[in-house]
N, C-alpha and C positions, 0 to 999 in steps of 0.2 A: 048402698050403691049411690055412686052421684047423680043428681039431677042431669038429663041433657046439656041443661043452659052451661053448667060448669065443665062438663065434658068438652062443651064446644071451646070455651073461654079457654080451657087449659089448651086444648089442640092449634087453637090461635096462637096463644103465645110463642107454644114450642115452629110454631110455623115461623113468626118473625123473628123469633132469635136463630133458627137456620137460617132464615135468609141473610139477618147480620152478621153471624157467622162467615158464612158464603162470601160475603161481602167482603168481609174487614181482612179476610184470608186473604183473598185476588187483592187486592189494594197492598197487602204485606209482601205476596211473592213477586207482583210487579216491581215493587219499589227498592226490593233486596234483589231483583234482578239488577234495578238501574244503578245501585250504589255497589254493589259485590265489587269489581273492581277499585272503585275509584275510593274506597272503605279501606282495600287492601294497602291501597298505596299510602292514604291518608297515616293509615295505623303505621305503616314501616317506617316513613319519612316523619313520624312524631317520635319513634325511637331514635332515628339517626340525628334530629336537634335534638334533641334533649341530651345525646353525649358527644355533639360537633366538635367540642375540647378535646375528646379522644381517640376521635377519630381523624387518622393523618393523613394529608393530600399535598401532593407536590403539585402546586397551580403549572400550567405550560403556558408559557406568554411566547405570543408573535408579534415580530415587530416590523412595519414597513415602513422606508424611506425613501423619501421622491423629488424631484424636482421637476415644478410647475413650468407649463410653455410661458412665455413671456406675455405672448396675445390672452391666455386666457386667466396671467395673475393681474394684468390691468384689469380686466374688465370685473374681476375681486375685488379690487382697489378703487372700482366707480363705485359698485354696492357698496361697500364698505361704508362709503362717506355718505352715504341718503339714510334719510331719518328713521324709513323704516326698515331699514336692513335687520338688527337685533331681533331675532327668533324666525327669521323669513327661512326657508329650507334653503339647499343649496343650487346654483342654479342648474339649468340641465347639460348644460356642455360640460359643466364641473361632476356630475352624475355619472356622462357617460365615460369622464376620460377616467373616473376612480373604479370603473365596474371593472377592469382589467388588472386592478393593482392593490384596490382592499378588497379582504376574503367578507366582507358583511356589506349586504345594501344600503346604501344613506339614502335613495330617495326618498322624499315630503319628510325626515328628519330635520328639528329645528335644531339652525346653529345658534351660537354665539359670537357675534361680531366685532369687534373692534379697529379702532385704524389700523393698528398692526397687525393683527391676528385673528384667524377664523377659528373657533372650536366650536365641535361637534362632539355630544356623548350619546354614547351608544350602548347604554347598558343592556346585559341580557340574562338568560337562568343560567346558577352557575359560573356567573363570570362577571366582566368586564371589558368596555373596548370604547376606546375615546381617536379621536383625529384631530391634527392641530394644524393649520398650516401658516405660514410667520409672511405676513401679506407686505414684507419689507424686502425679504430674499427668494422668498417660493420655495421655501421646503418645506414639504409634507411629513409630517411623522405619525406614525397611525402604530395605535398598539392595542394587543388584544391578550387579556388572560381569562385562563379556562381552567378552573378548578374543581375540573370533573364532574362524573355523572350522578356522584351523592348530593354534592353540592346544588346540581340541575334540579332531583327532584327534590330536595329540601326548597329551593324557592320557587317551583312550582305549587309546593304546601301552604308557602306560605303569599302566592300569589306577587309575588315580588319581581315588575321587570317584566310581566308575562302579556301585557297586554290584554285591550277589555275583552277578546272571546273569551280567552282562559277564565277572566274574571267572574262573566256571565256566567261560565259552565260550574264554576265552586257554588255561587248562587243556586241556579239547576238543582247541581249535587247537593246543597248542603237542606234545602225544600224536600228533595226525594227523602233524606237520613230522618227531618223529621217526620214523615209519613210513616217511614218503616218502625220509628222510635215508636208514634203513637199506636197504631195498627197493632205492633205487638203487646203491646200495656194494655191495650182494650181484649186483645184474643188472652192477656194474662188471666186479667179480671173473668174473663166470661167462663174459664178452665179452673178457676183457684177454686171451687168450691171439693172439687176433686183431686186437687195439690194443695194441699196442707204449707208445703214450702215457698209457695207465691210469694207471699205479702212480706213472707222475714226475709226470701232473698233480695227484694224489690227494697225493704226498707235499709237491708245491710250496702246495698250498691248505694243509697242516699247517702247513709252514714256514714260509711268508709272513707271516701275523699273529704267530706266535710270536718272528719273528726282530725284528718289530717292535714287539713288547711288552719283549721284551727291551733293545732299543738305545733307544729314542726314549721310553718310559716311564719314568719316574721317582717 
């Protein structure tokens, strides 16, 4: 029969390893709550690059043409010529006469100046859209392509164009994946004396990409 003292000691332990248990569980089911989705999409849009060569998409481009008021390509033509015009946004009477005639907002977008010519890009997920306008005759040319919703979430994947919420949020996300990565390594470890397959599944998931970055990578 065991002494008390060892009675107690074993019951402690088995007390803190439930408690880490407990622990490391809620910290796993939270974190695979937060990434569940954004895992899902990750996982789908790393298939759809990885075969973008074969997968086919007919871009849709719009294109619009305009012609500037006279009052408001001079006053282009004043900016134009001061020194810090080059990356200045556009100004707002130029803002508001384009909110009626391009399908994307340019405001506090930086242009590109010159004596001739204003350009403005506009990239986005998915696509493309740039504005030019020729600060010699006042025409506007504004074009936008759109190659689809594979293409959308492939550069959402890859944070491309998205702007820093987006940016922030993969950060978020990519902090939660490693919570849920380590939480489950630790609940592996804490199970493997009762799964015999832990540690070779664990070591084969190592091996398997390495063995094949090794041989087939060049």
């Amino acid at each position: 029969m065991e002494p008390p003292a060892a009675i107690l000691e074993t019951a402690r332990r088995q007390q803190r390893r439930s408690a880490w248990l407990r622990t490391l569980t809620q910290w796993h089911w939270i974190s695979s709550g937060l990434c569940l989705i954004g895992m899902l999409l990750f996982a789908l849009t790393g298939i759809t690059l990885n075969h973008a060569a074969s997968i086919g998409a007919t871009p849709r481009i719009e294109t619009v043409e305009a012609q500037l008021p006279e009052t408001l390509l001079e006053s282009l033509r004043v900016q134009a010529h001061s020194q810090a015009a080059d990356g200045a946004p556009l100004p707002r009477a130029l803002d508001e006469w384009l909110g009626s005639r391009v399908p994307r907002p340019v405001a506090g977008l930086a242009a590109e100046w010159s004596e001739d010519e204003l350009y403005l890009a506009m990239p986005h997920p998915g696509g493309d859209a740039w504005l030019s306008i020729d600060l010699l005759s006042g025409e506007l040319l504004y074009e936008d392509t759109d190659r689809g919703w594979i293409s959308y979430f492939n550069d959402l994947h890859k944070g491309r164009n998205t702007g820093a919420v987006w940016r922030w949020f993969i950060d978020v996300f990519a902090v939660a994946c490693v919570v849920f990565c380590l939480t489950g390594l630790l609940l592996l470890q804490m199970h493997s004396s009762r799964r015999r397959s832990t540690w070779p599944l664990v070591g084969l998931g190592l091996l398997l990409p390495l063995l094949l970055a090794l041989l087939f990578i060049h």
